[in-house]
DSSP file (Angstrom, degrees, kcal/mol; ACC not computed):
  #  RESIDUE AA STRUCTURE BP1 BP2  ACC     N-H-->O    O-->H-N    N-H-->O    O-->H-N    TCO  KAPPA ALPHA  PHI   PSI    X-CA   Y-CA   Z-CA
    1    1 A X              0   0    0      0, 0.0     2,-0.2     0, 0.0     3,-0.1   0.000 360.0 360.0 360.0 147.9   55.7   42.6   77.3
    2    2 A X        -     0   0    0      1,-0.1     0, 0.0     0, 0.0     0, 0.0  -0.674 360.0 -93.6-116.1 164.1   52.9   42.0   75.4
    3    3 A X        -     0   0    0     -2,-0.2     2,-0.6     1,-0.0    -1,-0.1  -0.160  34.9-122.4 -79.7-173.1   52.3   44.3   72.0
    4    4 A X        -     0   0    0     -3,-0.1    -1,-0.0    14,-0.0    14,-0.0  -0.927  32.0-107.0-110.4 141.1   50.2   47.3   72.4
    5    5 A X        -     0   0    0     -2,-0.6     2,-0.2    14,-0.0    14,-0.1  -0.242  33.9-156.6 -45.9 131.5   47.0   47.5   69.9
    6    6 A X        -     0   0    0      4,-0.1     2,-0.3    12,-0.1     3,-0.1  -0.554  11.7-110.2-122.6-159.5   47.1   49.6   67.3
    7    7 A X    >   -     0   0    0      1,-0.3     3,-1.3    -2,-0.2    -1,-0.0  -0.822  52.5 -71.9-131.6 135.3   44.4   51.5   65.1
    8    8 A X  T 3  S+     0   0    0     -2,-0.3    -1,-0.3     1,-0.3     3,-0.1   0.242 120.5  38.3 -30.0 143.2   43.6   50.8   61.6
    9    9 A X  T 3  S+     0   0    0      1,-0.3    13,-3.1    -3,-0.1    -1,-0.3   0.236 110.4  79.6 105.4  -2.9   45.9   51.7   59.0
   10   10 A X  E <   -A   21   0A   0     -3,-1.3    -1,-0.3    11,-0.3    11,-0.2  -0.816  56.1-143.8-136.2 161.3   49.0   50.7   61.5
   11   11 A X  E     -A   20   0A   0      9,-2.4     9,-1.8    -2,-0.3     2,-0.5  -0.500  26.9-100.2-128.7-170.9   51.0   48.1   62.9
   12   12 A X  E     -A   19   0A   0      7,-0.2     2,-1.1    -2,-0.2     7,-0.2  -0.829  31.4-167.4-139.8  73.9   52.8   46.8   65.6
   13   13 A X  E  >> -A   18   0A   0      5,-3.5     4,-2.2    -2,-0.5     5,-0.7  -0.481   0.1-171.7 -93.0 102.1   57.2   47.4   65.5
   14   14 A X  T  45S+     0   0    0     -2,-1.1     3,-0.3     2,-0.2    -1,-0.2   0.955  82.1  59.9 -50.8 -49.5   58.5   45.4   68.0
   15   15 A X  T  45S+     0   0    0      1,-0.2    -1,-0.2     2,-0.1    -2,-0.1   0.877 118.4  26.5 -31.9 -62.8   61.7   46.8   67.5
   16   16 A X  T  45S-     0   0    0      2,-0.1    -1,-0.2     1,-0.0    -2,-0.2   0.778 101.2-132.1 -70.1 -28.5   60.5   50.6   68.4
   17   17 A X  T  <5 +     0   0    0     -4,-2.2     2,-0.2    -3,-0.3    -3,-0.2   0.800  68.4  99.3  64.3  66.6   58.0   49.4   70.4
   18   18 A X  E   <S-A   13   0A   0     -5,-0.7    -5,-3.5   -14,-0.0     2,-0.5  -0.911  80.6 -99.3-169.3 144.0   55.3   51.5   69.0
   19   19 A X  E     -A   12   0A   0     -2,-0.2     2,-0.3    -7,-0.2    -7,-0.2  -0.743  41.1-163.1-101.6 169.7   52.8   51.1   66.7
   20   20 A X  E     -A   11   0A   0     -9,-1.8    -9,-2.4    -2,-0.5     2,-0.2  -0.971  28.7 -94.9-143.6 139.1   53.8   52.6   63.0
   21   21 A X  E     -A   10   0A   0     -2,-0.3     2,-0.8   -11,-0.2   -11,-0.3  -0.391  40.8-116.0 -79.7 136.8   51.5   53.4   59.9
   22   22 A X        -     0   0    0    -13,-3.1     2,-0.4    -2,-0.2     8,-0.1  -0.587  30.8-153.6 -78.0 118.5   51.4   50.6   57.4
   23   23 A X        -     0   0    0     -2,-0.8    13,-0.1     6,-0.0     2,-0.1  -0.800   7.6-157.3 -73.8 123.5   53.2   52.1   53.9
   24   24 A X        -     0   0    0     -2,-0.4     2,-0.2     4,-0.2     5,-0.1  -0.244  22.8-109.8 -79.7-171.3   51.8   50.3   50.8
   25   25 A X    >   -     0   0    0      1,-0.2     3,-1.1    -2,-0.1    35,-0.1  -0.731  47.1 -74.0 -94.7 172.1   54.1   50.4   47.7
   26   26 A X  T 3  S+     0   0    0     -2,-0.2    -1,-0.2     1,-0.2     3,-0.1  -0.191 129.9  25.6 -54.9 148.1   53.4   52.3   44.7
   27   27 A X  T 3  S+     0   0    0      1,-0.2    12,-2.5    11,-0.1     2,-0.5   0.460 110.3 104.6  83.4  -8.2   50.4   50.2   42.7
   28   28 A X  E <   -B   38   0B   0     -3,-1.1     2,-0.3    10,-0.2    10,-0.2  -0.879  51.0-175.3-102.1 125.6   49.6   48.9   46.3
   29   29 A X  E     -B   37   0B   0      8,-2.6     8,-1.2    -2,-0.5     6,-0.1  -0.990  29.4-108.3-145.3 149.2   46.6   49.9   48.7
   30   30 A X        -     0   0    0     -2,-0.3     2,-0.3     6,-0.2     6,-0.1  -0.005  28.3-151.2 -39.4 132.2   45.5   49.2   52.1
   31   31 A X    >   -     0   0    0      1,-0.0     3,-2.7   -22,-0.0     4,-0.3  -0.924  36.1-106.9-125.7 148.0   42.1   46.8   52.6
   32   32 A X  T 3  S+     0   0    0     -2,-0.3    -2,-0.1     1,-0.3   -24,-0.1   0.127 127.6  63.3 -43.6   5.8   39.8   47.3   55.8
   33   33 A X  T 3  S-     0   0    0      2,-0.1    -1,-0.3   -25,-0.0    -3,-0.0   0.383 122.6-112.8-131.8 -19.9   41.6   43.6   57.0
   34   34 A X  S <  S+     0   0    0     -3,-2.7     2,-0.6     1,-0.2    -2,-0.1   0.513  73.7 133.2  82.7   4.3   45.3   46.1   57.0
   35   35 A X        -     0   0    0     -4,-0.3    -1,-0.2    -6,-0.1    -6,-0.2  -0.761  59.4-125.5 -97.3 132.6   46.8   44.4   54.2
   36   36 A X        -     0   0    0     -2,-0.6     2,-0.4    -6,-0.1    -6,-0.2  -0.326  35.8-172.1 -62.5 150.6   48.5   45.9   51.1
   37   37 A X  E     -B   29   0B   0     -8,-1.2    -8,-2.6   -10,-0.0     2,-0.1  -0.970  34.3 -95.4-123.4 150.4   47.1   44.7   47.7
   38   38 A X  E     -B   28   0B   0     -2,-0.4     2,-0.5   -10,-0.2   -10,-0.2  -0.520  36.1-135.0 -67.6 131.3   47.7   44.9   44.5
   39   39 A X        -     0   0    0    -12,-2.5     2,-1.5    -2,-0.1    21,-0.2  -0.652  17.2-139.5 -40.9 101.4   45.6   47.9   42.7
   40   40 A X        -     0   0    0     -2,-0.5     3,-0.4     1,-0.2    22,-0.1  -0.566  23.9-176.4 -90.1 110.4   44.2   46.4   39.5
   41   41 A X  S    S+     0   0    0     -2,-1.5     7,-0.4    20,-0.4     3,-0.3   0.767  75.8  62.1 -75.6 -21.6   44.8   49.5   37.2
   42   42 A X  S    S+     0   0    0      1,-0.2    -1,-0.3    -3,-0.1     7,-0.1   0.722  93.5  53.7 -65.3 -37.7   43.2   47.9   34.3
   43   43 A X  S    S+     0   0    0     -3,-0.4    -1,-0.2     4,-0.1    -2,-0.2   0.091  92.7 103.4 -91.9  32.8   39.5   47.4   35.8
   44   44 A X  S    S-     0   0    0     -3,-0.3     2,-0.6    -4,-0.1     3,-0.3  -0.538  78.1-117.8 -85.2 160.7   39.9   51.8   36.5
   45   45 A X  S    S+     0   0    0      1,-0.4     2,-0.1    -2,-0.1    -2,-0.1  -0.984 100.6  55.9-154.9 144.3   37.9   53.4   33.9
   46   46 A X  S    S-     0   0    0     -2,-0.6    -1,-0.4    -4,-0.1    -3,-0.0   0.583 106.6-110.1 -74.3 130.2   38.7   55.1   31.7
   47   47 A X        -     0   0    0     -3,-0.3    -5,-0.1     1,-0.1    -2,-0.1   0.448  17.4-138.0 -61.0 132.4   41.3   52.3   30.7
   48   48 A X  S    S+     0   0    0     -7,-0.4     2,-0.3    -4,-0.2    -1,-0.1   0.618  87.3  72.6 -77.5  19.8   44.9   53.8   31.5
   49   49 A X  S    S-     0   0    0      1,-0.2    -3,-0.1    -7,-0.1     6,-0.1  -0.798  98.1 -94.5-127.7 170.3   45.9   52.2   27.9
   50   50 A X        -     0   0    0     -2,-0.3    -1,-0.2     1,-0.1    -3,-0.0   0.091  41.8-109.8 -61.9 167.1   44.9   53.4   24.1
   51   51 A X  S    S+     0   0    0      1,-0.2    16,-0.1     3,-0.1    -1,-0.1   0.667 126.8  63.2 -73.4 -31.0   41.6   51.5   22.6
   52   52 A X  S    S+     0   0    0     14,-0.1    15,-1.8    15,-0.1     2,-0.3   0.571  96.5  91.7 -88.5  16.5   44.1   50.0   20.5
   53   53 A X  E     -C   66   0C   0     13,-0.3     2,-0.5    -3,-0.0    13,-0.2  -0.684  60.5-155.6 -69.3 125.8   45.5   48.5   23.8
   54   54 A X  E     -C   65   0C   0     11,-2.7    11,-1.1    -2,-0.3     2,-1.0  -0.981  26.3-143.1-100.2 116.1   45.0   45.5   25.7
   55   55 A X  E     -C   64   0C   0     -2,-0.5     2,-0.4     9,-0.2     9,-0.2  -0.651  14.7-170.8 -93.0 108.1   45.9   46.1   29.6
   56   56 A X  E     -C   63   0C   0      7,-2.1     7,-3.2    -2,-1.0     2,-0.3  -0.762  18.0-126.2-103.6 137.6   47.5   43.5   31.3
   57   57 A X  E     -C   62   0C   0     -2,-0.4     2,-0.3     5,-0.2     5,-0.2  -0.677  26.5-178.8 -81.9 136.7   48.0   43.8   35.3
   58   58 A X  E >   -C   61   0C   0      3,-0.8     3,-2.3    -2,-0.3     2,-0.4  -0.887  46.3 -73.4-131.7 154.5   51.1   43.4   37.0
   59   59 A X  T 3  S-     0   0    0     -2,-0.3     3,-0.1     1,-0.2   -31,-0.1  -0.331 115.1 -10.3 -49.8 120.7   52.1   43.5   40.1
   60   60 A X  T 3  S+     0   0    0    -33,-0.4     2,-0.2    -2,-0.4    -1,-0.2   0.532 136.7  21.6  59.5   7.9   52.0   47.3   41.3
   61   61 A X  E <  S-C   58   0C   0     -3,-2.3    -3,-0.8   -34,-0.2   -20,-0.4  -0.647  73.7-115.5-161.1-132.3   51.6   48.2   38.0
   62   62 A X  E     -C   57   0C   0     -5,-0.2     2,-0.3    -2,-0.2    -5,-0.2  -0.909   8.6-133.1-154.9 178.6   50.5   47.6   34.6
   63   63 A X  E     -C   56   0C   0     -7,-3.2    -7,-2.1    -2,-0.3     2,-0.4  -0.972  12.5-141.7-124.1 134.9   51.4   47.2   30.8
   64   64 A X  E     -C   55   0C   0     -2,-0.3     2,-0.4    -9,-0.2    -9,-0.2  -0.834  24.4-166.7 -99.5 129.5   49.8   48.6   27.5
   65   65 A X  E     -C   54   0C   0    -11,-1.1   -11,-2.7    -2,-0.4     2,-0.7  -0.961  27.2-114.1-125.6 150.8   50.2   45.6   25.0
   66   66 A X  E     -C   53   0C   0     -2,-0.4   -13,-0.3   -13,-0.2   -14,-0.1  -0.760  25.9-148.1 -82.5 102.1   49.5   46.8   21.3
   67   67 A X        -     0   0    0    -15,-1.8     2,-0.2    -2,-0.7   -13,-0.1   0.128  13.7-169.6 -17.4 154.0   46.3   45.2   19.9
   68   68 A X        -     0   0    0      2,-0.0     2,-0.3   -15,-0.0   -15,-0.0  -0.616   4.1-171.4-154.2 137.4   46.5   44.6   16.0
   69   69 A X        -     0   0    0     -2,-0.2     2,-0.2     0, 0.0     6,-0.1  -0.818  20.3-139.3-102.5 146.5   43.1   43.5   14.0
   70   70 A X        -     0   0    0     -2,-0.3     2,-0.2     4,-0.2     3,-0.1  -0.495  26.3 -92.5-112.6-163.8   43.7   42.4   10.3
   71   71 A X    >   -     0   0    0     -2,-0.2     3,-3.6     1,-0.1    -1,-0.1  -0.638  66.3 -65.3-125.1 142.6   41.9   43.1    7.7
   72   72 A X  T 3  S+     0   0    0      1,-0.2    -1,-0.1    -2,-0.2     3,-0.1  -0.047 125.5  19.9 -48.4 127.9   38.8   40.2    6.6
   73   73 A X  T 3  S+     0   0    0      1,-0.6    -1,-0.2    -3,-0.1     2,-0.2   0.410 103.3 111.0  90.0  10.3   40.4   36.8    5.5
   74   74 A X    <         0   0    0     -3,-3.6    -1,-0.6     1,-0.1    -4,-0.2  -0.670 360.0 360.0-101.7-179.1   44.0   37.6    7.3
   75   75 A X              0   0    0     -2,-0.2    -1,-0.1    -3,-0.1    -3,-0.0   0.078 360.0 360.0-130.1 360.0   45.4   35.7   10.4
């Protein structure tokens, strides 16, 4: 038996033998090609972290890292 095509946004379950709508994970979304990707949550604007935040991306999510500027002629 050969599979049967199925329509964006779905896939192909041999088991069930049926096609089935593709679930990302949280932080994950679907691209025209049908694959999940990571969301980059950082390049969103307006920034999900504080100004005094640097936002680093992680998979399916992200992190607020705490910035600190000194004051002229500290390190």
């Amino acid at each position: 038996c050969a599979p049967q095509n199925c329509t964006y946004g779905e896939k192909f379950n041999a088991f069930h033998g049926r096609c089935e709508k593709i679930q990302c994970r949280s932080g994950f979304s679907l691209t025209s090609s049908g694959k999940c990707v990571d969301v980059n949550e950082c390049g969103q604007n307006p920034s999900p972290c504080k100004r005094s935040e640097r936002c680093d991306n992680t998979p399916g999510s992200y992190r607020c890292v705490q910035t600190f500027t000194c004051a002229s002629g500290l390190q």
